[in-house]
N, C-alpha and C positions, 0 to 999 in steps of 0.2 A: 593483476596487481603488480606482478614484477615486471610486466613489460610497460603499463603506466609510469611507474616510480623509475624507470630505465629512461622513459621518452621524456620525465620533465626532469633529469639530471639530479633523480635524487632517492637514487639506489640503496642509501643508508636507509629509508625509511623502510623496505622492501619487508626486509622482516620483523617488521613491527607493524606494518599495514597485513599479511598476509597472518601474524597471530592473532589481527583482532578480530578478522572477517572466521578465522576457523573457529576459534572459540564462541564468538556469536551464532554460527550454525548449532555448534555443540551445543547452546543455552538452548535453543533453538527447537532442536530433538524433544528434548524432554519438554519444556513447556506446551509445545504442541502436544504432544502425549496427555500430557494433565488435562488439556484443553479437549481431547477428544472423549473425556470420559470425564466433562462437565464438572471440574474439580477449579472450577475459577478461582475460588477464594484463596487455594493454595499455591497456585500460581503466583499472586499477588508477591508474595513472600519472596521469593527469587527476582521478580520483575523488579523490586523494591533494592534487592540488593545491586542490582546488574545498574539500569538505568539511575536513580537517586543514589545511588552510587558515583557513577560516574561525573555527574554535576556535583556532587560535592568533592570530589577528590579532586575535578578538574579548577573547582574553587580555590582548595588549599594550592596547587600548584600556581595558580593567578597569582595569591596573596605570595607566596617564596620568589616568584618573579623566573619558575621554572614551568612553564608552562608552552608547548610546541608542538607542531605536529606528531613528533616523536614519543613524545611521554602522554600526549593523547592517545593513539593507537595502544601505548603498553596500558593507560587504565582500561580503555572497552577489553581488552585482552585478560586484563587481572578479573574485573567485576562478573565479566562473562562467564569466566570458567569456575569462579567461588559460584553464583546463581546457579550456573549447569548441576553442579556438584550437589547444591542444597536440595534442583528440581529433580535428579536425580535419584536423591535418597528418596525423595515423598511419592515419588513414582513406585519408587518399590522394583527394582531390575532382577528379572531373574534369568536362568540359563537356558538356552536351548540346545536339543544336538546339532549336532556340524552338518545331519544328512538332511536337518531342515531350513539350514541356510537357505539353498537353491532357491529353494520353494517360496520364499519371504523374498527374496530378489526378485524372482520372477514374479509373484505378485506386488510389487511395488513400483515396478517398473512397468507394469501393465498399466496402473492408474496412475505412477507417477511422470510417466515419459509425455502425455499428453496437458497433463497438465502443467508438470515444465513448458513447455510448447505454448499454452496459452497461457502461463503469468509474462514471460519472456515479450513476446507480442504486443501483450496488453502494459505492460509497463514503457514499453518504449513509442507503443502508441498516447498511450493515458498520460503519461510524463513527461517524455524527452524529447519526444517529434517536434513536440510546438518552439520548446525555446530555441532547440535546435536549427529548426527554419526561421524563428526571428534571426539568428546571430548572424545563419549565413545570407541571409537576403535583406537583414538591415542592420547589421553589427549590434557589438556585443550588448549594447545602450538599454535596444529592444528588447532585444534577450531579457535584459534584468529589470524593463520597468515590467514584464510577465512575471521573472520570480517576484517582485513587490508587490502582484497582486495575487501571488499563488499564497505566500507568504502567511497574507490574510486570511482567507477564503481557506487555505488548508487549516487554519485552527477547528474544523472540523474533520478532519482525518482520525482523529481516534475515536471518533464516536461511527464513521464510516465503516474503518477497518477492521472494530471489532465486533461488528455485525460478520464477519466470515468468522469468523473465531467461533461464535455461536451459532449458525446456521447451518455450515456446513454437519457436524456432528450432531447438532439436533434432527437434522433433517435426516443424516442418514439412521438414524435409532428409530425415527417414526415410521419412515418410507419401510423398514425390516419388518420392524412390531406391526403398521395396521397398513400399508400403502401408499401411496402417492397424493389423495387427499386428505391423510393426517398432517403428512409433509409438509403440504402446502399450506395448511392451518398453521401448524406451529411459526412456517416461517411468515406469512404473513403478520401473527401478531408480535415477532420479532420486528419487523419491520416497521410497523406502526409506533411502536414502543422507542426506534431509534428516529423516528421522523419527529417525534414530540421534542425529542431532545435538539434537534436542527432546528426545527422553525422558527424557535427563539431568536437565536442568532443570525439565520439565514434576513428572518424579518429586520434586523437591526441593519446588516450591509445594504438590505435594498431603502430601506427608508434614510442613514447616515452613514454614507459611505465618506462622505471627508472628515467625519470626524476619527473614522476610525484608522484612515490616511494618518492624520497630522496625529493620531496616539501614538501609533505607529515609527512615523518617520520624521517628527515633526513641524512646526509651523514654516518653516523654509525649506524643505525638502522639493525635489524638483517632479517627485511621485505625487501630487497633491489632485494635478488634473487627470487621475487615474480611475475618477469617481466610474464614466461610462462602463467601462471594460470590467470594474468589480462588480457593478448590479449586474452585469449581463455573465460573469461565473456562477452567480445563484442559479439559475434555470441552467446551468453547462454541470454543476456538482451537484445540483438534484437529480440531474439525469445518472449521471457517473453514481450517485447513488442507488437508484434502482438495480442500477447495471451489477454494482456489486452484491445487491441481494439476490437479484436472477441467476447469476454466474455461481453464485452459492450455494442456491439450490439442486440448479443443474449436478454442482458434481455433488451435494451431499447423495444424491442419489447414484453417483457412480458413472454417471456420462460424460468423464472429461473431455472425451474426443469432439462431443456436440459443443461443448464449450469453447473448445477452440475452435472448432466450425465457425461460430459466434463473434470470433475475433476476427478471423480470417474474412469474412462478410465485412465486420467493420473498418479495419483498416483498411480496404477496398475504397470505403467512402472515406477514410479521412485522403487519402489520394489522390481519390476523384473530387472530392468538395471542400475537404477540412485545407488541405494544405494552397487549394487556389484561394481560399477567402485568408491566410495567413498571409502570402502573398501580396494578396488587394489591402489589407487595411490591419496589419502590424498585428498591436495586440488585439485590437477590438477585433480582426478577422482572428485571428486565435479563440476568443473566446465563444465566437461563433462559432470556428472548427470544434471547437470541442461540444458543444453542444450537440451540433451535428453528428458530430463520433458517438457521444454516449446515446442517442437517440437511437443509431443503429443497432448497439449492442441491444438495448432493450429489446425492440423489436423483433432482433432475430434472434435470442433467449425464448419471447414468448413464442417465436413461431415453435421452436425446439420444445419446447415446453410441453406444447397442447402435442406433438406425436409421442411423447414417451407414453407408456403405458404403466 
């Protein structure tokens, strides 16, 4: 954060970017927490105050006509740390001794260093590779008529994302309690349960994709012939779908390291195939890379899959 806000000459922002990213981990902690121990509803409450927070404070600051990067960083910063604070009480925090610190590091950094490892990977393959190579291989134009169609296509991310939120933790309480094919059950009907909620919408982009263009960006918008490239992210974010249920089971059961295996197999192919079809044909080769990328992950999930015991 400070050497960003150093390299685009705007150092004043440094410590108002770097209190909203801490306090964000800090909300972070604890809702994760509540989340591991299936306490959803109450999480709601903090996530209410942090997020619907911050769009309505960032509202009043619109309407007073004081509204900037600056006073944005200090709201994620204020609503973050009131949430943390709320998801903290409901958490319930109690004390541990000092001789079993160690012991809590070292177990967390057993499962947490691999899995740093593969979100880090997986985020900059899953995310950033693609616009990254439009901008540098066709300037920044590319770049953005891809975020206009992630734009879209990601109004499915929170039904995505909170499929880990539930899996991971389900699956590790099963895989304890009965084994590897309780696990698999639970996630499974997790799984079905979050596809019923996509296919709704996934069916509308493939069948009206300009309509949902010109809702979007309207009837002169220069994203309109972007129709191709959106139907062909449905079969690229179904796939990244799976991926993210596989990848969640994987580690509810504690195999970060084969997870990232998993990753490391894939970005391999986006390499060798994702980033030469970005190349050849802009965005519509992006949206093929990506396909191709999430295909891999799947694949080498399940190969990883069928050898755990």
């Amino acid at each position: 954060m400070l050497g960003a806000a150093t390299i685009l000459g705007s150092i004043q922002l440094a410590p108002w970017a770097v209190s909203s990213l801490f306090f964000w981990q800090f909300q972070e902690v604890f809702r994760r927490a509540l989340m591991a121990h299936q306490r959803y509803f109450e999480v709601m409450w903090g996530d209410a105050l942090s997020y619907l927070g911050q769009a309505l404070l960032m509202l009043v600051l619109y309407w007073y006509g004081q509204l900037s990067a600056q006073s944005t960083f200090a709201v994620i910063a204020l609503t973050s740390a009131i949430a943390g604070a709320v998801q903290a009480i409901q958490l319930g925090l109690t004390s541990i001794k000092f001789s079993q610190v160690w012991r809590v590091v070292d177990d967390f950094w057993r499962l947490g260093s691999w899995l740093l490892l593969h979100n880090l990977i997986s985020n900059f393959f899953t995310f950033l590779s693609f616009p990254w190579a439009l901008a540098y291989l066709y300037g920044v134009n590319e770049a953005a008529a891809l975020q206009a169609v992630l734009n879209i296509i990601g109004a499915s991310h929170p039904i995505i994302f909170c499929m880990r939120g539930l899996i991971v933790p389900a699956a590790a309480r099963s895989y304890r309690a009965a084994g590897k094919a309780a696990a698999q059950r639970i996630t499974f009907n997790y799984a079905i349960q979050g596809l019923i909620l996509l296919f709704p919408f996934y069916a509308i982009v493939l069948l009206w994709p300009r309509m949902l263009l010109t809702a979007f960006y309207g009837m002169d918008s220069p994203y309109l012939g972007l129709e191709a490239p959106l139907r062909l992210f449905v079969p690229a974010y179904t796939l990244f779908y799976m991926s993210v249920i596989l990848t969640s089971f994987i580690d509810g059961l504690e195999e970060t390291r084969r997870a990232l295996m998993a990753q490391l197999v894939s970005a391999c192919a986006f390499l060798i195939i994702g980033l030469p079809l970005t190349a050849w044909g802009g965005v519509i080769g992006a949206s093929l890379g990506r396909s191709v990328y999430g295909l891999t992950v799947v694949i080498a999930c399940v190969v990883i899959i069928r050898k755990i015991k």
